[in-house]
N, C-alpha and C positions, 0 to 999 in steps of 0.2 A: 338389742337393736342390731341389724342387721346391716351393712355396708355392701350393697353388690355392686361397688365399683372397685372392691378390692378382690374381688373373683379375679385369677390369672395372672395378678402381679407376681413378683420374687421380691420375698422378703428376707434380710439377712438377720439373723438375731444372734447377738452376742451374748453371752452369759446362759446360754440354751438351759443348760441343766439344772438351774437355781429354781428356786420360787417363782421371783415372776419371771424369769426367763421362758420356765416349761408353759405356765399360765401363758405367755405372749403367745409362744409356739401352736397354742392346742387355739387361741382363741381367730390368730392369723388362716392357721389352717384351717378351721371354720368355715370362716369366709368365705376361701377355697382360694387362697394364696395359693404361692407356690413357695417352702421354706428351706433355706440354709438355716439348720439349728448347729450353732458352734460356740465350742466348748471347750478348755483344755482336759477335761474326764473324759475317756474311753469310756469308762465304766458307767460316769450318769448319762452321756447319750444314751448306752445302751438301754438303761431302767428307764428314760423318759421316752423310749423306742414303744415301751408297751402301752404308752399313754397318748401314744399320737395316729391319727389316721387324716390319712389325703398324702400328698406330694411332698416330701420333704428329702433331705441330704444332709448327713450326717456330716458335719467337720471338726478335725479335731486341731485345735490352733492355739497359740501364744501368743494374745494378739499382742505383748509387748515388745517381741520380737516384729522388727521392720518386714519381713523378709515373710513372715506367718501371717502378718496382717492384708501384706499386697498379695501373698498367695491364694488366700483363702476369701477373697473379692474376683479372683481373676478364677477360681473353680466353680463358684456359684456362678459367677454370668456366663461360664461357658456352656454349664449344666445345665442353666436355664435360659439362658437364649437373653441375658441381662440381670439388671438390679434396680428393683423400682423401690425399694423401700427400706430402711435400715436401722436396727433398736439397737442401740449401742449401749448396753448392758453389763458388759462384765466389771467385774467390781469386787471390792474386800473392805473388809470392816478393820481388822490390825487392832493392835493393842490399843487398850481404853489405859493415857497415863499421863500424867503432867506433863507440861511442856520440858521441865527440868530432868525428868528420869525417862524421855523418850531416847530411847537409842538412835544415831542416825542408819542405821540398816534398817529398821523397820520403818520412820519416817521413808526414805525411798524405798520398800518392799509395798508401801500402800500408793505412793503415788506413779511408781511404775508402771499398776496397773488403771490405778482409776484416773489418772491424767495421760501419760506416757500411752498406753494400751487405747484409751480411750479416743486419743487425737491418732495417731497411725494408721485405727480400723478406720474413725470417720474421714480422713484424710485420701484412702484409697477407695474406700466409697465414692466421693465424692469426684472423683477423680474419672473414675469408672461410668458416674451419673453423666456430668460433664460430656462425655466423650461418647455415651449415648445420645445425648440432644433429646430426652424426652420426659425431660422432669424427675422429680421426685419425690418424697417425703422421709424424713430424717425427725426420729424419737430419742433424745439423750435421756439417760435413767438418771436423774443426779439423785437429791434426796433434802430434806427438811432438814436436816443438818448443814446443810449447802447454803439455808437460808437465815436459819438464826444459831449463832454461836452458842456453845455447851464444852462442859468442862469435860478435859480428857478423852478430847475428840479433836487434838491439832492437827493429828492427817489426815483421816476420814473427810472431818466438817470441810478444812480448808481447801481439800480435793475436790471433795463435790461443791465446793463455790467457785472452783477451775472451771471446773465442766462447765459449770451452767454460764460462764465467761464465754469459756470455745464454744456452749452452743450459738451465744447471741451475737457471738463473731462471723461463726459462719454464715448464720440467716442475711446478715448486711449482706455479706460476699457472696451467696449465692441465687439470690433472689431472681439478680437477671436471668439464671440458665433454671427458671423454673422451679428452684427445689427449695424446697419448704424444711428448715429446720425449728424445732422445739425440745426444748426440757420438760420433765417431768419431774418432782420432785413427792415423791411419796413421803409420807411417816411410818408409825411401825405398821409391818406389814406378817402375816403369820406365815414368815415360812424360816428352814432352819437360819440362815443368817441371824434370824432374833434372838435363837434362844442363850447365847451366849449372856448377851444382856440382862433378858428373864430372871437368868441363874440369879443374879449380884441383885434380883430385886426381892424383897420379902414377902411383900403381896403384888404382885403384877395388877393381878384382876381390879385392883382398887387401883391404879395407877390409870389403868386405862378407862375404868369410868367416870376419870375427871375429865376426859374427851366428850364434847358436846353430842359424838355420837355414841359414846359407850362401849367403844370395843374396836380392838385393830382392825386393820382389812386385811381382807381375802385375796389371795393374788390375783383371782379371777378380776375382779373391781381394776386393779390398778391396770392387766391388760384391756378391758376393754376401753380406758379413756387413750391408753396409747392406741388403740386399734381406729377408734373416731378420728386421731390426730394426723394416723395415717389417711386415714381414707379423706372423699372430697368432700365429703361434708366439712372438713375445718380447713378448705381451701385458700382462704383469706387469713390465715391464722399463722407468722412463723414469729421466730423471735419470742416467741411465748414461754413463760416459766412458771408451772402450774402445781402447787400443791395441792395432794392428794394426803392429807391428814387426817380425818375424821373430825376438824375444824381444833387441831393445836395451835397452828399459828392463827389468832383472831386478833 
């Protein structure tokens, strides 16, 4: 389905070189956005370089770094003339371990990026939107784990139930100056991020046919319900937290 109200916009996508980061990137540009793909890889911008065609700008960021975050909002809008859209994306999986044998450097190595990193990018977004005066739409990536508790998942799950907190924070707080914030919460999804998990399962394929639909998603699926999200067909829609599961949570 097609969106051509999202023709021309600048979209920033965090997590560029992942799964659905590069699926966001190819499905925005589509459209005929205009995209900031950022990343902290050199090296996966460049491989998702060959995979993308129309308007895009390569950035290479930490967005848990204060200073990488507000820079790399302040080179997209200057490159593009603004920032009308923003998939706040990057994200880490960290060790799968009881709460008893989790280390504290890895607890803060997961939520530096997917809380920390998470609030700083959309924070100078926002900021940036703001100061444009012309709206906007804002995509949090949380995940299904954000929404029901699993074991050996203390920083992942309870990160991504942050996120999905600072997305429903923001939508209050920003509604008057136009800007539409939403989560998305996917389940397993086939890109590398999974296969860690895959490995520790003995038959996957039977795991995921007890999904009412039968089978992970394709990263493509998960960009295009963020790409609706953006656009104004879901204009009346913020504050929203939308699993994208293949109906796990029922």
């Amino acid at each position: 389905m097609p969106f051509s109200d999202l023709k021309g916009r600048v979209a920033i996508v965090t997590g560029a070189a992942g799964g659905i980061g590069t699926a966001t990137c190819k499905k925005l540009l589509a459209e005929g956005c205009k995209v900031a793909a950022v990343d902290m890889s050199r090296d996966g911008l460049d491989r998702m370089g060959a995979e993308l065609a129309g308007e895009w700008l390569p950035i290479v960021a930490d967005v848990t770094r204060e200073e990488a975050s507000e820079s790399l909002v302040k080179e997209a809008a200057e490159h593009f003339g603004g920032v009308d859209l923003f998939v706040n994306n990057a994200a880490i999986i960290g060790q799968r371990l009881p709460i008893t044998d989790m280390p504290l450097a890895e607890f803060d190595r997961v939520y530096a990026v997917n809380i920390r990193g998470a609030f700083l990018a959309l924070r100078a977004v926002l900021r940036q939107m703001q100061a444009q005066a012309r709206g906007g739409a804002i995509v949090n990536v949380a995940s299904v784990g954000g929404l029901s508790a699993q074991p050996f998942s203390c920083a992942y799950g309870t990160s991504k139930r942050a996120l999905i907190g600072l997305s429903c924070t923001a939508a209050q707080e920003n509604g008057a100056h136009g800007i539409r914030v939403n989560a998305i919460c996917p389940g397993s999804v086939d890109t590398p991020m999974l296969a860690p998990a895959l490995s520790r399962v003995e038959n996957p394929d039977e795991v995921f046919k007890t999904l009412p639909l039968g089978r992970v998603a394709d990263p493509s699926e998960i960009a295009a319900f963020i790409a609706y999200l953006l656009s104004d067909e879901a204009s009346y829609q913020t504050g929203g937290v939308y699993p994208i599961d293949g109906g796990l949570l029922k």
